[in-house]
N, CA, C and O atoms as a printed pandas DataFrame, in Angstrom:
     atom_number atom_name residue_name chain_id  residue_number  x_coord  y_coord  z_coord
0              1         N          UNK        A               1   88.807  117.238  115.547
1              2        CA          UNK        A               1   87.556  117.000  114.819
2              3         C          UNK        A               1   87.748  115.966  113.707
3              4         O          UNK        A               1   88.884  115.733  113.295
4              5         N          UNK        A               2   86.474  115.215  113.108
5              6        CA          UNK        A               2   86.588  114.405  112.415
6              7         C          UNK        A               2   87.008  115.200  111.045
7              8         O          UNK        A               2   87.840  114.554  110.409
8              9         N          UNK        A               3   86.890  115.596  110.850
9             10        CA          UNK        A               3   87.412  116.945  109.380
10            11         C          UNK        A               3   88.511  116.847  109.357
11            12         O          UNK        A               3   88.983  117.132  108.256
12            13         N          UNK        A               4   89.550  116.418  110.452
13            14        CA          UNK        A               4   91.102  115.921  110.503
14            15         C          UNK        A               4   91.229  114.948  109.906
15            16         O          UNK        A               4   92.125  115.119  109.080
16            17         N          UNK        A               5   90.922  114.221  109.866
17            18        CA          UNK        A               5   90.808  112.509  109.520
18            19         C          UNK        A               5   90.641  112.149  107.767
19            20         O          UNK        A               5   89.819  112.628  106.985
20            21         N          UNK        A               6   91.170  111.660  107.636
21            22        CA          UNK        A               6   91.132  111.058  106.179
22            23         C          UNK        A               6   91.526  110.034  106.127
23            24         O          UNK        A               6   92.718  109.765  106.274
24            25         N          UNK        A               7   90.401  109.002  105.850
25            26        CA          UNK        A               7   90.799  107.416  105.567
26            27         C          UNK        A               7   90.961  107.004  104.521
27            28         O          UNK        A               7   90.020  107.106  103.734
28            29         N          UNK        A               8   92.016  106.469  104.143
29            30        CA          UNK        A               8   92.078  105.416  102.968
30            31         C          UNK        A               8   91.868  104.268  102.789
31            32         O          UNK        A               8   92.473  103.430  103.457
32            33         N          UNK        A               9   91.159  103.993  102.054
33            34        CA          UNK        A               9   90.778  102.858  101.793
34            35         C          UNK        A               9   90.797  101.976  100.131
35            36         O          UNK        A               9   91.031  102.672   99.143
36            37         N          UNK        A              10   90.643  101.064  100.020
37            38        CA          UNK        A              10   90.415  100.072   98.750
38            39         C          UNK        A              10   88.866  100.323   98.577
39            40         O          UNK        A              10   88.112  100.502   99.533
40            41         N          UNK        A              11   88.400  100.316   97.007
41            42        CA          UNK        A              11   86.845   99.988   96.601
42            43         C          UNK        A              11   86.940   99.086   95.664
43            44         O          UNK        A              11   87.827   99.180   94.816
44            45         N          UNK        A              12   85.787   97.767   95.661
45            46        CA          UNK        A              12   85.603   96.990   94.699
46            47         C          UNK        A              12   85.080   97.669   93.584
47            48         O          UNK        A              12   85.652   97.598   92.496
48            49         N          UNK        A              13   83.870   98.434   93.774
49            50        CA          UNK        A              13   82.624   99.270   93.155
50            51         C          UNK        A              13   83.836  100.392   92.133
51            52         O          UNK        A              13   83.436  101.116   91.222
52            53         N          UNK        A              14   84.882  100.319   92.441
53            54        CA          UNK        A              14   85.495  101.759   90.905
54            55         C          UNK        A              14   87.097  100.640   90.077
55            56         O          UNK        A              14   87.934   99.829   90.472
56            57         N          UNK        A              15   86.841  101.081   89.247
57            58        CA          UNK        A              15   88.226  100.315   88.170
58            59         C          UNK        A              15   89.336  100.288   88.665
59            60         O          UNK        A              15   89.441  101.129   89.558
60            61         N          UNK        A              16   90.265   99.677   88.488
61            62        CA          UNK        A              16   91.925   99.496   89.172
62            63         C          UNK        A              16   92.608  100.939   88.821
63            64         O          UNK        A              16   92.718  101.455   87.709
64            65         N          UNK        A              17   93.054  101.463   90.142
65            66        CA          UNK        A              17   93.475  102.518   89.913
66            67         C          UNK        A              17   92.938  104.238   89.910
67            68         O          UNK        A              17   93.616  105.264   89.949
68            69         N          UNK        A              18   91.702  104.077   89.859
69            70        CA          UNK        A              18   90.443  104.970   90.126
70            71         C          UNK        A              18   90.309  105.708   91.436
71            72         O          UNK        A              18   89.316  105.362   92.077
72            73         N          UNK        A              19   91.092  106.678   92.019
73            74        CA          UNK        A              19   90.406  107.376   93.101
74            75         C          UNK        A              19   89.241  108.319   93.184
75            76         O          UNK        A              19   89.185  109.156   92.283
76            77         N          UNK        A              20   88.176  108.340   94.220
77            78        CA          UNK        A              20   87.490  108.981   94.710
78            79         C          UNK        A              20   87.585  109.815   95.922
79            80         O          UNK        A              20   87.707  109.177   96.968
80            81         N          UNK        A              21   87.558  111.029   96.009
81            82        CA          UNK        A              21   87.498  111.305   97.191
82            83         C          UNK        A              21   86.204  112.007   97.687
83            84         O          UNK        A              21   86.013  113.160   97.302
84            85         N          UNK        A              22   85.218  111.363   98.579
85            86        CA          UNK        A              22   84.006  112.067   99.324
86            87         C          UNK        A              22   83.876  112.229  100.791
87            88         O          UNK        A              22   84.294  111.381  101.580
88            89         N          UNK        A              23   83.285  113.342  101.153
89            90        CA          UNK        A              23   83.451  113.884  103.011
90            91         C          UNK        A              23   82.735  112.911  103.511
91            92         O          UNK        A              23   83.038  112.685  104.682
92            93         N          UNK        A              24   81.769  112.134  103.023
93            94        CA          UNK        A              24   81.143  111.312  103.916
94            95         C          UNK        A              24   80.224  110.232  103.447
95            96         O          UNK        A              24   80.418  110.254  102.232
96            97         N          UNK        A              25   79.333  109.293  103.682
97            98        CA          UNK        A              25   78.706  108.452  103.377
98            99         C          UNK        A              25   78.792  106.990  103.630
99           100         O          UNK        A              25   79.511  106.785  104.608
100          101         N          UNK        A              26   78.329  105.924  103.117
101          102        CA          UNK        A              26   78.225  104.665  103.427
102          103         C          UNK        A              26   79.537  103.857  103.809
103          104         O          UNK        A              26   80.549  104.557  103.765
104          105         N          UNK        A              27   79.714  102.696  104.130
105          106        CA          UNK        A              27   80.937  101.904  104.137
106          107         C          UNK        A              27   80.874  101.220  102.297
107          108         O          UNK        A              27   81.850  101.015  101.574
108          109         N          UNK        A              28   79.647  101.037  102.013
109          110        CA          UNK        A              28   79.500  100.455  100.543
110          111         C          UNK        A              28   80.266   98.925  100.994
111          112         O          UNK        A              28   81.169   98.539  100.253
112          113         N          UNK        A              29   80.021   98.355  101.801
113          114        CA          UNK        A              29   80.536   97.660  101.903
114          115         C          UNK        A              29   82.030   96.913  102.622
115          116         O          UNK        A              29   82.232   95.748  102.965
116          117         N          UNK        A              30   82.801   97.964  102.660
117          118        CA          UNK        A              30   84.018   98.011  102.392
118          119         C          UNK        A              30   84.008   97.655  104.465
119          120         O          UNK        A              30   83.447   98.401  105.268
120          121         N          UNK        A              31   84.766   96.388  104.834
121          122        CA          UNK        A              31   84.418   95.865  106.370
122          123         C          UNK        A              31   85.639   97.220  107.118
123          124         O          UNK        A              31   85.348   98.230  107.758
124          125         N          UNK        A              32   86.415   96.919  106.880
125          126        CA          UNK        A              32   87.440   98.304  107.527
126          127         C          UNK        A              32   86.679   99.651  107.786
127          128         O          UNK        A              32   86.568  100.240  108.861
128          129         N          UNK        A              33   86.304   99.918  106.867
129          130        CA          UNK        A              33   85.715  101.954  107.107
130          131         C          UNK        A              33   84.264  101.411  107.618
131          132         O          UNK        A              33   83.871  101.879  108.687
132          133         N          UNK        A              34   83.569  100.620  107.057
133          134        CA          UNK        A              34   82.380  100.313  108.174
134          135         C          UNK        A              34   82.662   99.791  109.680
135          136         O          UNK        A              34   81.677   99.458  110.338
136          137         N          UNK        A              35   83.693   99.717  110.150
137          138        CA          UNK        A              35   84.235   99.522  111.628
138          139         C          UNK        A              35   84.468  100.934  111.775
139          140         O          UNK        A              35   83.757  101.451  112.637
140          141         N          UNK        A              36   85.179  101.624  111.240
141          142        CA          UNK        A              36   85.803  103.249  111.281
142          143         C          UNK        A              36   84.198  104.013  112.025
143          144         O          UNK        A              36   83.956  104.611  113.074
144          145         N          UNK        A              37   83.349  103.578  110.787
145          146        CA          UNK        A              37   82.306  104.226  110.810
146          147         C          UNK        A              37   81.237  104.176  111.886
147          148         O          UNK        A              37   80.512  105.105  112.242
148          149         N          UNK        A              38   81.268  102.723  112.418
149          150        CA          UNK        A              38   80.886  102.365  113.483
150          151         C          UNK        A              38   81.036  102.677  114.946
151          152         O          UNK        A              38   80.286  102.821  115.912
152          153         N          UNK        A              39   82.876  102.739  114.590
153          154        CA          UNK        A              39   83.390  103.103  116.025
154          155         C          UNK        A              39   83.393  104.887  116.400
155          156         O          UNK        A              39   83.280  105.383  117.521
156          157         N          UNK        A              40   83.519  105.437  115.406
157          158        CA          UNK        A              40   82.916  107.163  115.253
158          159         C          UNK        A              40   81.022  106.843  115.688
159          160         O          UNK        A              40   80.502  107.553  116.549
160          161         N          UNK        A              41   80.543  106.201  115.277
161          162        CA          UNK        A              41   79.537  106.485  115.317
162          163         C          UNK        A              41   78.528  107.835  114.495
163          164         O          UNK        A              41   77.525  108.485  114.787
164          165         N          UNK        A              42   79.646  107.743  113.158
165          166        CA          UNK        A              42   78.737  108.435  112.601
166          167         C          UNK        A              42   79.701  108.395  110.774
167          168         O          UNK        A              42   80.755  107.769  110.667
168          169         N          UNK        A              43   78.971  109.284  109.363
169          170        CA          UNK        A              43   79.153  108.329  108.162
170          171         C          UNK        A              43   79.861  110.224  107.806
171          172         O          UNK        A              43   80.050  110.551  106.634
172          173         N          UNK        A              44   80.080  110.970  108.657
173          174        CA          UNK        A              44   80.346  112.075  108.196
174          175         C          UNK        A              44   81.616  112.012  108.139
175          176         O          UNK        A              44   81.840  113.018  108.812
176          177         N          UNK        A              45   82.895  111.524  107.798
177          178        CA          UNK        A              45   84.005  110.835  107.570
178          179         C          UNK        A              45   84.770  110.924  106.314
179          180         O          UNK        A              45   84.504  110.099  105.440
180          181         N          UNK        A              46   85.740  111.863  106.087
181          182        CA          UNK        A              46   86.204  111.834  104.661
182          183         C          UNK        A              46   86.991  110.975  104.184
183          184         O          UNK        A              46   87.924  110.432  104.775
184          185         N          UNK        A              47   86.607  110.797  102.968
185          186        CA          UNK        A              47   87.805  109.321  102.945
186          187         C          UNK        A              47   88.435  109.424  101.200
187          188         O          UNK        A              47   87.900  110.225  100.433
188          189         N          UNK        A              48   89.466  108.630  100.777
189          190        CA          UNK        A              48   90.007  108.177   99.497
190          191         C          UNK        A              48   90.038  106.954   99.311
191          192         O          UNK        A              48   90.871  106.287   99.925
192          193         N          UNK        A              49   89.275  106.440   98.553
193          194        CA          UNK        A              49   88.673  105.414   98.030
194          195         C          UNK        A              49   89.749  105.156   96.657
195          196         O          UNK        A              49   89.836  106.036   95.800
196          197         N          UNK        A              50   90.239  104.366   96.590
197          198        CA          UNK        A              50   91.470  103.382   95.756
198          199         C          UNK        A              50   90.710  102.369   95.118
199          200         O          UNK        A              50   90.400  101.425   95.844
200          201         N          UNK        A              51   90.316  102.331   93.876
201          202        CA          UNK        A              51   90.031  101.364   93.385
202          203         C          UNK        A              51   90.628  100.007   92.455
203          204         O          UNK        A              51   91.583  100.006   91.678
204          205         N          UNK        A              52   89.595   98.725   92.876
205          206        CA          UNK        A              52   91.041   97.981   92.732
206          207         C          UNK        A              52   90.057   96.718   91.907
207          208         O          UNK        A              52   90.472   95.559   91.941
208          209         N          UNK        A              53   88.943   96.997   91.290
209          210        CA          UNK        A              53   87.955   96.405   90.166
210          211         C          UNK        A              53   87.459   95.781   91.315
211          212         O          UNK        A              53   87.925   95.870   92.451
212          213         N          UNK        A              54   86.157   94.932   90.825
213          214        CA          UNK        A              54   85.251   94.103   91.093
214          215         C          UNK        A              54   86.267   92.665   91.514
215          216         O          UNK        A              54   87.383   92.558   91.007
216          217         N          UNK        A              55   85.774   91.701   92.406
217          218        CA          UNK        A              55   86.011   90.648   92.238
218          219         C          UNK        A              55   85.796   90.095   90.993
219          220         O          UNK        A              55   85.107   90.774   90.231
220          221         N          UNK        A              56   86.301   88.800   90.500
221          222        CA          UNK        A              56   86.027   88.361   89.490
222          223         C          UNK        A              56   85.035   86.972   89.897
223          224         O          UNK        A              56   85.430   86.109   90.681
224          225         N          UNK        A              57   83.954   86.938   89.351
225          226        CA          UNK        A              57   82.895   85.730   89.566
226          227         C          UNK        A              57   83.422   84.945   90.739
227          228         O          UNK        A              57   83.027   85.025   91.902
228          229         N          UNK        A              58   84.689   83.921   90.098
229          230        CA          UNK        A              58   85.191   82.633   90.577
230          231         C          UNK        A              58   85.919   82.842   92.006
231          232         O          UNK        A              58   85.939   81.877   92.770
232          233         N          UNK        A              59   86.531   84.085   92.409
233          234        CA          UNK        A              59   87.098   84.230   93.526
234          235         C          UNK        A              59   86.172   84.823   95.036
235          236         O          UNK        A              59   85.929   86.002   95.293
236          237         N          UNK        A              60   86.043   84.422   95.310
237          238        CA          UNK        A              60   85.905   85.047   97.253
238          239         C          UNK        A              60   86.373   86.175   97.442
239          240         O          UNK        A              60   87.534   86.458   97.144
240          241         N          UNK        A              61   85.593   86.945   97.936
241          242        CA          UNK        A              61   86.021   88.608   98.116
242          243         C          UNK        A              61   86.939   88.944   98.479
243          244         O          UNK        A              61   87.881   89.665   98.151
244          245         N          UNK        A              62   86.406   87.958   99.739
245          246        CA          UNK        A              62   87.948   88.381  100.637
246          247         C          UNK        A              62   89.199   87.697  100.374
247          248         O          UNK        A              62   90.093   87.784  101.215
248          249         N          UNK        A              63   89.397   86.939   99.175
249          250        CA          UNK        A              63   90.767   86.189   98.906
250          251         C          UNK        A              63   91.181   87.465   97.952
251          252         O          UNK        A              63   92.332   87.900   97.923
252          253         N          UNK        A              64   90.256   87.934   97.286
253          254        CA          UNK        A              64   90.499   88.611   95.967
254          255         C          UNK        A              64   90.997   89.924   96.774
255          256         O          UNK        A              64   92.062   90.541   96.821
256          257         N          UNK        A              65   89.843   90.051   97.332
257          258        CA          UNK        A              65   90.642   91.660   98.197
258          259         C          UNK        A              65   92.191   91.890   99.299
259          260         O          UNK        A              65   92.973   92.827   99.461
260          261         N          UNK        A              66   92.096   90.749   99.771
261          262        CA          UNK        A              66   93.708   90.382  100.641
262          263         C          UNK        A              66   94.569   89.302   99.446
263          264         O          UNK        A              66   95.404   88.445   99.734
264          265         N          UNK        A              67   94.070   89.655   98.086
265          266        CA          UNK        A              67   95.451   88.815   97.402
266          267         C          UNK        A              67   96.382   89.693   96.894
267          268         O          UNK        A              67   96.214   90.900   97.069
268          269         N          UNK        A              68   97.261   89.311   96.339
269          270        CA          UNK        A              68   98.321   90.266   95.338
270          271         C          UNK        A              68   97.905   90.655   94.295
271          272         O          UNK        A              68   97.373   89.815   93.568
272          273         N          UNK        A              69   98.001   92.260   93.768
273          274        CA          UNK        A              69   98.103   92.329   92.565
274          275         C          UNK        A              69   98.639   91.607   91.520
275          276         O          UNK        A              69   99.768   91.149   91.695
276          277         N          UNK        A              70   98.000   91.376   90.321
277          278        CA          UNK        A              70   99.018   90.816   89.041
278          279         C          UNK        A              70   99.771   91.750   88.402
279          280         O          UNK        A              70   99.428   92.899   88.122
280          281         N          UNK        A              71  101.288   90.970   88.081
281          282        CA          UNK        A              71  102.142   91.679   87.069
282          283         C          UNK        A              71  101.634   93.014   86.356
283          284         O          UNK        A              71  102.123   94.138   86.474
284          285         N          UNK        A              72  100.169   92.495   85.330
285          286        CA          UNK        A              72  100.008   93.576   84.906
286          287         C          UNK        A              72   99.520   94.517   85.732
287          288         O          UNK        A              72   99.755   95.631   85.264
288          289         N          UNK        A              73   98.942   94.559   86.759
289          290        CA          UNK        A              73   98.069   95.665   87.644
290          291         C          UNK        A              73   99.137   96.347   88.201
291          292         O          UNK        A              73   98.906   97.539   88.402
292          293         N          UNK        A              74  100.560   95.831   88.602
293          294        CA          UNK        A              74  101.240   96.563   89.799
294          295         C          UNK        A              74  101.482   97.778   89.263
295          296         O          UNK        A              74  101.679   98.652   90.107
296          297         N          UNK        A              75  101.559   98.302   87.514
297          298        CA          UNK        A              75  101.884   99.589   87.046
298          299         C          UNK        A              75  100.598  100.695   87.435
299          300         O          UNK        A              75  100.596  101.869   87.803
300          301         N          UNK        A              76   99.705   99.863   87.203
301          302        CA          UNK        A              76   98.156  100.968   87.045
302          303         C          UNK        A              76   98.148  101.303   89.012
303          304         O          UNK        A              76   97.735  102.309   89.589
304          305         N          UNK        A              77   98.687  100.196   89.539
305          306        CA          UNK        A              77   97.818  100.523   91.223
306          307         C          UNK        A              77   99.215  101.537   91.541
307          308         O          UNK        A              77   99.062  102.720   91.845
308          309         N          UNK        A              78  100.360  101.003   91.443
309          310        CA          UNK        A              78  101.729  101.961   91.649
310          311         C          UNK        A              78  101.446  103.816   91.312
311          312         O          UNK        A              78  101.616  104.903   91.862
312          313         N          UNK        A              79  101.031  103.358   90.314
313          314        CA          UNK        A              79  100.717  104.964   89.716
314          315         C          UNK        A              79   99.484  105.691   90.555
315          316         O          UNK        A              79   99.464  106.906   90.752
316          317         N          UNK        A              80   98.564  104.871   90.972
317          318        CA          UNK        A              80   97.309  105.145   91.765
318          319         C          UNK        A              80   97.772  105.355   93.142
319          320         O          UNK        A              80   97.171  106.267   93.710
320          321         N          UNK        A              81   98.845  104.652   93.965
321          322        CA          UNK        A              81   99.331  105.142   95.066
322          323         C          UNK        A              81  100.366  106.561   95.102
323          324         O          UNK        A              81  100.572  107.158   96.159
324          325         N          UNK        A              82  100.852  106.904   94.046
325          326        CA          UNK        A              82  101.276  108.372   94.122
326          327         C          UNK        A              82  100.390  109.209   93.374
327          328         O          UNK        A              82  101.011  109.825   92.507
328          329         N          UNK        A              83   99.167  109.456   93.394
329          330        CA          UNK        A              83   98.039  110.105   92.870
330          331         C          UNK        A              83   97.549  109.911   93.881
331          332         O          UNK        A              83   97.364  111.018   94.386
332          333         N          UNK        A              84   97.103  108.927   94.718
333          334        CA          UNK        A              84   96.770  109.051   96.277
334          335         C          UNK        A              84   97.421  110.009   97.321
335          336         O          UNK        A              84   96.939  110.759   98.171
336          337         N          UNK        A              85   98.821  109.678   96.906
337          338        CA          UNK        A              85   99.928  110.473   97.975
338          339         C          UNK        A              85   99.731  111.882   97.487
339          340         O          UNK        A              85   99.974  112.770   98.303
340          341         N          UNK        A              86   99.468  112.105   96.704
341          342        CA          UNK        A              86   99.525  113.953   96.164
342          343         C          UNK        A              86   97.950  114.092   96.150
343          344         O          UNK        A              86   97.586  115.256   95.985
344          345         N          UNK        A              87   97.152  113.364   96.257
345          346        CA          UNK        A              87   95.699  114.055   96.638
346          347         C          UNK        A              87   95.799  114.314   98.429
347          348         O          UNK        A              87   95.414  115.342   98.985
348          349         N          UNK        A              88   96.316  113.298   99.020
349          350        CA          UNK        A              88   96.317  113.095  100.788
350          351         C          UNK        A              88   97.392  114.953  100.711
351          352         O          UNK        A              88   96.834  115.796  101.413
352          353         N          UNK        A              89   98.400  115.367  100.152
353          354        CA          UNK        A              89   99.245  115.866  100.037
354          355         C          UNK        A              89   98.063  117.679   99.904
355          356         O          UNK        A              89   98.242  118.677  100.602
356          357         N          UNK        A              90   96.880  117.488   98.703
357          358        CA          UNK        A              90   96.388  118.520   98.174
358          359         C          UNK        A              90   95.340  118.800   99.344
359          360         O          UNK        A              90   94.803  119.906   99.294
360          361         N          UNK        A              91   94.975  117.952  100.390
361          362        CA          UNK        A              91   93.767  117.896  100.982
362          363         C          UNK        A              91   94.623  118.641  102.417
363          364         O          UNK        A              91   94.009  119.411  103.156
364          365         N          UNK        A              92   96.203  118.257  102.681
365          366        CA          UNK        A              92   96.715  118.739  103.663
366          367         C          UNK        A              92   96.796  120.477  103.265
367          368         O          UNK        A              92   96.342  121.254  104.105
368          369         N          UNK        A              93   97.293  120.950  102.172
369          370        CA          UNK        A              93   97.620  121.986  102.202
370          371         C          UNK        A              93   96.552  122.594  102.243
371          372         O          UNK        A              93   96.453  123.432  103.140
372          373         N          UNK        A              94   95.327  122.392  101.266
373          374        CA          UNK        A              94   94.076  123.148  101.313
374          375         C          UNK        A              94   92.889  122.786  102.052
375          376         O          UNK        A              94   92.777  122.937  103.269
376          377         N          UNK        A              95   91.906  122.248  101.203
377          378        CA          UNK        A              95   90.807  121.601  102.421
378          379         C          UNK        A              95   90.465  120.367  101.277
379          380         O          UNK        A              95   90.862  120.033  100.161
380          381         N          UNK        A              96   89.417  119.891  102.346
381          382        CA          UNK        A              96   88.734  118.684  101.169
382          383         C          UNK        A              96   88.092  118.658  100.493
383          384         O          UNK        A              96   87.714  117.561  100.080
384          385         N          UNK        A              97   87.500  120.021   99.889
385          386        CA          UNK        A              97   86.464  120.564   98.956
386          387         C          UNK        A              97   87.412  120.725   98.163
387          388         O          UNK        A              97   86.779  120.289   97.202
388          389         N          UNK        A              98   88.672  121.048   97.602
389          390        CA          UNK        A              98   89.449  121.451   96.839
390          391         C          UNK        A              98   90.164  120.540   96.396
391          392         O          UNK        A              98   90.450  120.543   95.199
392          393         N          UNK        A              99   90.750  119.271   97.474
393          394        CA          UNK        A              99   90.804  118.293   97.121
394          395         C          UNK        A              99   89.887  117.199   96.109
395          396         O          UNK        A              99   90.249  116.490   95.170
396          397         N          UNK        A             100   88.428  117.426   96.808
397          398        CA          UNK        A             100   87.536  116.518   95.726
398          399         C          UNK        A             100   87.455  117.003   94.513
399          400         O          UNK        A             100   87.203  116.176   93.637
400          401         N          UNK        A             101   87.621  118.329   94.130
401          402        CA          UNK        A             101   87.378  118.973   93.186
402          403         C          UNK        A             101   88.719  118.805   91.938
403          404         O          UNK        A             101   88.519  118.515   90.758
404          405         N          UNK        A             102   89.988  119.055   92.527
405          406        CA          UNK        A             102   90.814  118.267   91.981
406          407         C          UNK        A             102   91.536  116.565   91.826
407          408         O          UNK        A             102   92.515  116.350   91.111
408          409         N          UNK        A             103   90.921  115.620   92.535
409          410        CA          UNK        A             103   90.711  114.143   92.448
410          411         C          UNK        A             103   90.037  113.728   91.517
411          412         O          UNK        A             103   90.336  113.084   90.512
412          413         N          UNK        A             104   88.685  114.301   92.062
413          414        CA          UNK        A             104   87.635  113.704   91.552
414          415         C          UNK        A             104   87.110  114.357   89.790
415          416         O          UNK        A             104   86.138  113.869   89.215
């Protein structure tokens, strides 16, 4: 069942370092989980959303979103990928209601 499944993903829409975790809803954009979402054919899909700021004006989404972190970011996103790994970790042992509840 899709209730197995937990996607991770990047969000422009939350601050560097910011996880969310929700059972289901839009792609918001995001071209990867709107393929996910597409190819399920449906938005009931739980996912962890990694946030990694807004583009900035001058850059292209998609340069900004497939570029490297800066120096200063690699501490805030580093720390956000083992807060990822122990939410993916809290959602295995219990469920994803308990998970969002402690993520979010």
């Amino acid at each position: 069942p899709l209730s197995d499944l937990l996607v991770i993903c990047d969000d422009l829409s939350l601050p560097l370092g910011k996880l969310r975790v929700r059972s289901k809803g839009s792609a918001g954009g995001q071209k990867g989980l709107n393929h996910i979402l597409q190819v399920f054919g449906t938005q009931e899909i739980p996912r962890l959303r990694i946030g990694i700021d807004p583009a900035p004006p001058q850059w292209e989404t998609a340069d900004y979103v497939l570029g490297r972190f800066r120096n200063d970011e690699k501490p805030v996103i580093g720390q956000a990928i083992q807060e990822a790994a122990n939410a993916v970790r809290t959602w295995c042992e219990h469920d994803l209601n308990y998970c969002m509840n402690h993520v979010n």
